[in-house]
BALO-418103 format. One record per atom (N, C-alpha, C, O): residue number from 1; residue in three letters; atom name; x, y, z. Coordinates in steps of 0.001 Angstrom, whole numbers. Atoms other than C-alpha are relative to their C-alpha. Layout:
 resi resn name       x       y       z
  NUM  ALA   CA       X       Y       Z
...
This chain:
 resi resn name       x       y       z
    1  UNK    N     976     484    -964
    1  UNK   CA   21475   -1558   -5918
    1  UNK    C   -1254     861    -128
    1  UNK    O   -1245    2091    -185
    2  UNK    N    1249    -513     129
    2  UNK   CA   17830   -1013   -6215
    2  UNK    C    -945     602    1712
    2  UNK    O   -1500    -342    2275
    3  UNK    N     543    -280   -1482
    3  UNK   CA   16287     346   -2772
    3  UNK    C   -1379     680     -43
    3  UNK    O   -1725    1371   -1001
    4  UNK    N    1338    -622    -119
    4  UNK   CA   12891    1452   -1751
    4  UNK    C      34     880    1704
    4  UNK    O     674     470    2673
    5  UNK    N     245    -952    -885
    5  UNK   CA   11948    4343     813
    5  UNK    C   -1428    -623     640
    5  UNK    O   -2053    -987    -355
    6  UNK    N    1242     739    -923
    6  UNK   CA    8583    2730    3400
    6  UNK    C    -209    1368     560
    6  UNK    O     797    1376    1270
    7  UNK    N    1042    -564   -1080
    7  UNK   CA    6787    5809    5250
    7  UNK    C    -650    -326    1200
    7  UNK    O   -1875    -357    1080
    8  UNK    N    1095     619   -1079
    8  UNK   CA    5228    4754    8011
    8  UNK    C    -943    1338     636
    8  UNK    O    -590    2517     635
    9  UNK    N     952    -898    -334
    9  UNK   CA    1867    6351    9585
    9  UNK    C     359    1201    1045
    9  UNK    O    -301    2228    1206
   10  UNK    N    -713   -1068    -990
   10  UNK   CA    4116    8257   12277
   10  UNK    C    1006     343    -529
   10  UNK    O    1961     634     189
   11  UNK    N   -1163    -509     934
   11  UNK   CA    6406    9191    9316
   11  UNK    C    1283     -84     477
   11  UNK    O    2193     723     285
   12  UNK    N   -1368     600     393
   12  UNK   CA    9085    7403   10085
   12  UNK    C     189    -895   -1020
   12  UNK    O    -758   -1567   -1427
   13  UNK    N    -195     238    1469
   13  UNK   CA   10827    6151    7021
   13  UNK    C    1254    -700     559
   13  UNK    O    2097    -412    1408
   14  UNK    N    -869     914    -385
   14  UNK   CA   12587    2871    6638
   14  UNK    C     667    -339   -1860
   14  UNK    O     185    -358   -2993
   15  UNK    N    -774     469    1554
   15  UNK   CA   15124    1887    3749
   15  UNK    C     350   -1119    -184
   15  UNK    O    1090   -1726     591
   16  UNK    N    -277    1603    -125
   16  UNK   CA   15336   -1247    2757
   16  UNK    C     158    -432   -1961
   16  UNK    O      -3     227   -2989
   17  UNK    N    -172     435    1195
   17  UNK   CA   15943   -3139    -183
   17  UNK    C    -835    -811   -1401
   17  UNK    O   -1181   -1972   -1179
   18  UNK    N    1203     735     897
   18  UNK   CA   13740   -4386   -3204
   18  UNK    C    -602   -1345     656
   18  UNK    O   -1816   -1533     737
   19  UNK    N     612    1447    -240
   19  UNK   CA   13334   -7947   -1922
   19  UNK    C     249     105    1545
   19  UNK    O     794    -843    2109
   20  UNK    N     216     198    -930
   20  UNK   CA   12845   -6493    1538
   20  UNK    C     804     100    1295
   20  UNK    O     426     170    2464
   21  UNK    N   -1701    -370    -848
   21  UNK   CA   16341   -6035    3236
   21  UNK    C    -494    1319     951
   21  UNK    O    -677    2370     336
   22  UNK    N    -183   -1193    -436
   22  UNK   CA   15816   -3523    6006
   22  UNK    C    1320     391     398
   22  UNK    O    1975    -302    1176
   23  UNK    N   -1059    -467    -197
   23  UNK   CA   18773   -1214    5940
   23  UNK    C    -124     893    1270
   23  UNK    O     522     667    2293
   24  UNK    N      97    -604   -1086
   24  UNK   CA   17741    1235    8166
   24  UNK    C   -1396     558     357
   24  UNK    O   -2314     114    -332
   25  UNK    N    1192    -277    -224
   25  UNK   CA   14779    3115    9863
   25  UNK    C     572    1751     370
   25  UNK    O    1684    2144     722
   26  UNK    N    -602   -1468     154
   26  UNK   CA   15100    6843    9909
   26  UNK    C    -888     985     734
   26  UNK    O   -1972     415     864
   27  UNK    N    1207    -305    -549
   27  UNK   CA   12943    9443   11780
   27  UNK    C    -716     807    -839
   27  UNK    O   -1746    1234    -319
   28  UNK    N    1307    -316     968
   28  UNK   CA   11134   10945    8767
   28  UNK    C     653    -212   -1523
   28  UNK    O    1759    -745   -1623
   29  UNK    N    -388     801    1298
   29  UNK   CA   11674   10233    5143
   29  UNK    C     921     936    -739
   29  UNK    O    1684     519   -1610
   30  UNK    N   -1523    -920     558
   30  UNK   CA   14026   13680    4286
   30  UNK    C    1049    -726     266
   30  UNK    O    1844    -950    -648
   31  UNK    N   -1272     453    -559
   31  UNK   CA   16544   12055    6227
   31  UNK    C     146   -1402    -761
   31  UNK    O    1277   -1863    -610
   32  UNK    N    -239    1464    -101
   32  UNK   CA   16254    8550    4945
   32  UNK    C     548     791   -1424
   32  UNK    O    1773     866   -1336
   33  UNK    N    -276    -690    1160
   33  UNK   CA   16631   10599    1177
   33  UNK    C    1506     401     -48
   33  UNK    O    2400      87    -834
   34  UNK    N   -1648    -309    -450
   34  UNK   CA   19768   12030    2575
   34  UNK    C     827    -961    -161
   34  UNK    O    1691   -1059   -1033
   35  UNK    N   -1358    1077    -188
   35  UNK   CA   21691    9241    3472
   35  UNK    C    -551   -1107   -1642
   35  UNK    O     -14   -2199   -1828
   36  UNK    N    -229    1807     867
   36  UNK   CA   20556    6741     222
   36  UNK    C     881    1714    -802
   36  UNK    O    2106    1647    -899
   37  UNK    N    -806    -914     947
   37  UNK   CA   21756   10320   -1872
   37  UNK    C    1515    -146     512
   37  UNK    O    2355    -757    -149
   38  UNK    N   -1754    -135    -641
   38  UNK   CA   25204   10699      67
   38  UNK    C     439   -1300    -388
   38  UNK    O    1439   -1364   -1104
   39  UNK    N    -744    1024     395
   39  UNK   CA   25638    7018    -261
   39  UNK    C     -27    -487   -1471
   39  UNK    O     803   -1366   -1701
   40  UNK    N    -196     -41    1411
   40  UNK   CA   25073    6932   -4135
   40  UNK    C     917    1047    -666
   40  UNK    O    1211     953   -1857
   41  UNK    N   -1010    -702     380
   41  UNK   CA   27501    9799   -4299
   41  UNK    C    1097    -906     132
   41  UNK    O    1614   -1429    -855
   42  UNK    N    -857     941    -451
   42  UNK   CA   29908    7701   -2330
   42  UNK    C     592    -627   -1130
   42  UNK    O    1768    -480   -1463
   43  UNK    N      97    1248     493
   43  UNK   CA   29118    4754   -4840
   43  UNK    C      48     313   -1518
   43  UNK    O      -9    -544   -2399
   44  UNK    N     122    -675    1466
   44  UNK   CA   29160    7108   -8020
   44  UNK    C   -1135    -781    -598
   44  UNK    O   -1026   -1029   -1799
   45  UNK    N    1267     -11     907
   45  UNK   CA   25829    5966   -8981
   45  UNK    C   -1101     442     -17
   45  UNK    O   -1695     750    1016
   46  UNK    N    1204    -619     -22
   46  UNK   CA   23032    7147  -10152
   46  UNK    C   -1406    -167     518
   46  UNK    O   -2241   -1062     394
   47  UNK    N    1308      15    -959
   47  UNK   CA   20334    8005   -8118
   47  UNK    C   -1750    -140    -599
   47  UNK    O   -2761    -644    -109
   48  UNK    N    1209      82    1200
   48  UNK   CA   17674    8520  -11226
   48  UNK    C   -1367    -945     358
   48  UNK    O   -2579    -829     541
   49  UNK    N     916    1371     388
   49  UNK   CA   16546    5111  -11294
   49  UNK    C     379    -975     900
   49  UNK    O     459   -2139     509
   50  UNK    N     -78    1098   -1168
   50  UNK   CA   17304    3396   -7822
   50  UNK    C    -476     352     893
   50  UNK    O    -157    -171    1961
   51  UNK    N     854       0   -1155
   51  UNK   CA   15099    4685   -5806
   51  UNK    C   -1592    -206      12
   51  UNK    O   -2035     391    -969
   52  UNK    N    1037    -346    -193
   52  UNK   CA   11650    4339   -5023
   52  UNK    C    -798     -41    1391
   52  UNK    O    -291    -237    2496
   53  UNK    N     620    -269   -1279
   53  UNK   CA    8908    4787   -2632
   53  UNK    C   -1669    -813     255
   53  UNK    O   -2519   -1068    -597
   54  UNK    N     971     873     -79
   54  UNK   CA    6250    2927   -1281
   54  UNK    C    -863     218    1063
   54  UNK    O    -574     227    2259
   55  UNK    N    1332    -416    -744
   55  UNK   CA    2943    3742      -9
   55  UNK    C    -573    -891     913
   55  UNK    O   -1610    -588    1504
């Protein structure tokens, strides 16, 4: 699964999915980092190349 990290101007940080899926909303964007890492451990995959971030 491909996922993207959102910022928002009061740096809260929402995770959601390439085509838009919000998974969750987080209260700043370390934390949202946290949980997609823990859950790609989980999921044994690699984190490399499934994340990004969006301005």
């Amino acid at each position: 699964m491909y996922c993207l990290i959102k910022e928002w101007p009061n740096k809260m940080a929402t995770l959601m999915t390439e085509d838009g899926v919000v998974l969750w909303t987080f209260s700043n964007i370390e934390e949202a980092r946290k949980v997609w890492h823990e859950w790609c451990s989980l999921h044994k995959d690699s984190i490399a190349n499934q994340i990004g971030a969006l301005d």
